[in-house]
TORKOL-4160 file (C-alpha; in steps of 0.2 Angstrom, whole numbers, padded with zeros to 4 digits, m for minus):
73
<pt num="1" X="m0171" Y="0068" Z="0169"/>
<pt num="2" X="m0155" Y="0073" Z="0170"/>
<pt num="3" X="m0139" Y="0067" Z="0165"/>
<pt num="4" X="m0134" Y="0066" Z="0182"/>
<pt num="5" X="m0148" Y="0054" Z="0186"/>
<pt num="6" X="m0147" Y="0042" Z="0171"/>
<pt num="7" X="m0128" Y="0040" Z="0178"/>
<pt num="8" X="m0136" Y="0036" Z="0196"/>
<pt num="9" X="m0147" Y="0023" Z="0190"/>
<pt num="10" X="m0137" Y="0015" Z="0180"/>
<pt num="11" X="m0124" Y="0013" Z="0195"/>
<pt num="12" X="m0138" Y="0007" Z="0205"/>
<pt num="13" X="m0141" Y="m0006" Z="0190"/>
<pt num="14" X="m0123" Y="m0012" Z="0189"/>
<pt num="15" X="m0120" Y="m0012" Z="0208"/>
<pt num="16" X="m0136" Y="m0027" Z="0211"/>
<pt num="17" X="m0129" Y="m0043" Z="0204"/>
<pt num="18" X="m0147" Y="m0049" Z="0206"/>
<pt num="19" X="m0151" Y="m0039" Z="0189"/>
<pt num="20" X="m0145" Y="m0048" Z="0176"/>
<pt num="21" X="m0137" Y="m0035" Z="0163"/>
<pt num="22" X="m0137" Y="m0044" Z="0145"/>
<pt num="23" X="m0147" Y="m0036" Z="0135"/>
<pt num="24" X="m0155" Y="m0025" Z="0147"/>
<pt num="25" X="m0163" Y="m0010" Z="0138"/>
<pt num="26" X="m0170" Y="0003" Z="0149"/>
<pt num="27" X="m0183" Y="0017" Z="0139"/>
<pt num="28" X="m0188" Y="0032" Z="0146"/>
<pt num="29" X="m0201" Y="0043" Z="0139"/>
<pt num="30" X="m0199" Y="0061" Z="0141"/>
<pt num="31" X="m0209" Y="0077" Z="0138"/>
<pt num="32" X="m0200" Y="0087" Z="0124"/>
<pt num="33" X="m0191" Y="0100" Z="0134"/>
<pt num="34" X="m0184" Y="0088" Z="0146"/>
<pt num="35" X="m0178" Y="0075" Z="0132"/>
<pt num="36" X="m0171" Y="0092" Z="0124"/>
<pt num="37" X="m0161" Y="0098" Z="0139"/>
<pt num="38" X="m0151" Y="0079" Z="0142"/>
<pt num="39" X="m0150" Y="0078" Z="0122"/>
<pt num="40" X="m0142" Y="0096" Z="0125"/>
<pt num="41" X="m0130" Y="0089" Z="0140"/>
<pt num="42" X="m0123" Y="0073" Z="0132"/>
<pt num="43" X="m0119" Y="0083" Z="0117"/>
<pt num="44" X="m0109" Y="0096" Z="0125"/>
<pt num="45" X="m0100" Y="0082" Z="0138"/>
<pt num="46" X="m0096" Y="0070" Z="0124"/>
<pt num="47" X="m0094" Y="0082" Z="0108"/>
<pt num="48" X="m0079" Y="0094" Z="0120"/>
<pt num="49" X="m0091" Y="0109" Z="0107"/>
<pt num="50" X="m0081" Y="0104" Z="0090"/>
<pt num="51" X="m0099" Y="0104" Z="0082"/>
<pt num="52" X="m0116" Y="0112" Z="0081"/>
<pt num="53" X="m0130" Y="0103" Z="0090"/>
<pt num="54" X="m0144" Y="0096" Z="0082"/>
<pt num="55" X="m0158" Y="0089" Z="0091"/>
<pt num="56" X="m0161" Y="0067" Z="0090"/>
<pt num="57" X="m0178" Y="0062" Z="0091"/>
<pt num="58" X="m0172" Y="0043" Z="0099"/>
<pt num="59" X="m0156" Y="0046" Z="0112"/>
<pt num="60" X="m0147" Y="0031" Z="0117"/>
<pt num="61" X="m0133" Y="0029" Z="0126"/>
<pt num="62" X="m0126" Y="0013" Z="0134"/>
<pt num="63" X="m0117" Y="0013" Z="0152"/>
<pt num="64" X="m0110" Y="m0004" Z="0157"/>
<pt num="65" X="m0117" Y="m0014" Z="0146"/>
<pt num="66" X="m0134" Y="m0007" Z="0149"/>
<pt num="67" X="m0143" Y="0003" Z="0134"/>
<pt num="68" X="m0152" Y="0018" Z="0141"/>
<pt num="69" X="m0166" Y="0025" Z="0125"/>
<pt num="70" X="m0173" Y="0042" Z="0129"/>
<pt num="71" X="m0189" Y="0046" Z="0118"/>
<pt num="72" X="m0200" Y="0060" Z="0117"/>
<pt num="73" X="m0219" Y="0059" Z="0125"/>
């Protein structure tokens, strides 16, 4: 999972007025390495490096009114 793809299905999401959006929480589980890599990309693309990255257990990140959580396996 990339951050790249998160951002694909959640377009796919908002573009389908069949799904209703309100309260939609998406979870995805991912092995450690893989949730550690997109932890890794959404802190460098949101945080411009001001700070030292530290690892979350629970990601979540909400695109359009839709709550994406990223867990570890």
């Amino acid at each position: 999972m990339t951050l790249e793809k998160v951002l694909e299905v959640a377009g796919e999401l908002i573009d389908n007025d069949n799904i209703p959006k309100e309260g939609l929480t998406i979870t995805y589980s991912l092995n450690k390495d893989t949730h550690r890599k997109l932890d890794e990309e959404l802190f460098y693309k949101t945080n411009n490096n001001l700070s030292n990255f530290k690892h979350n257990k629970t990601i979540e990140v909400n695109l359009g009114g839709i709550t994406f959580l990223f867990e570890i396996l």
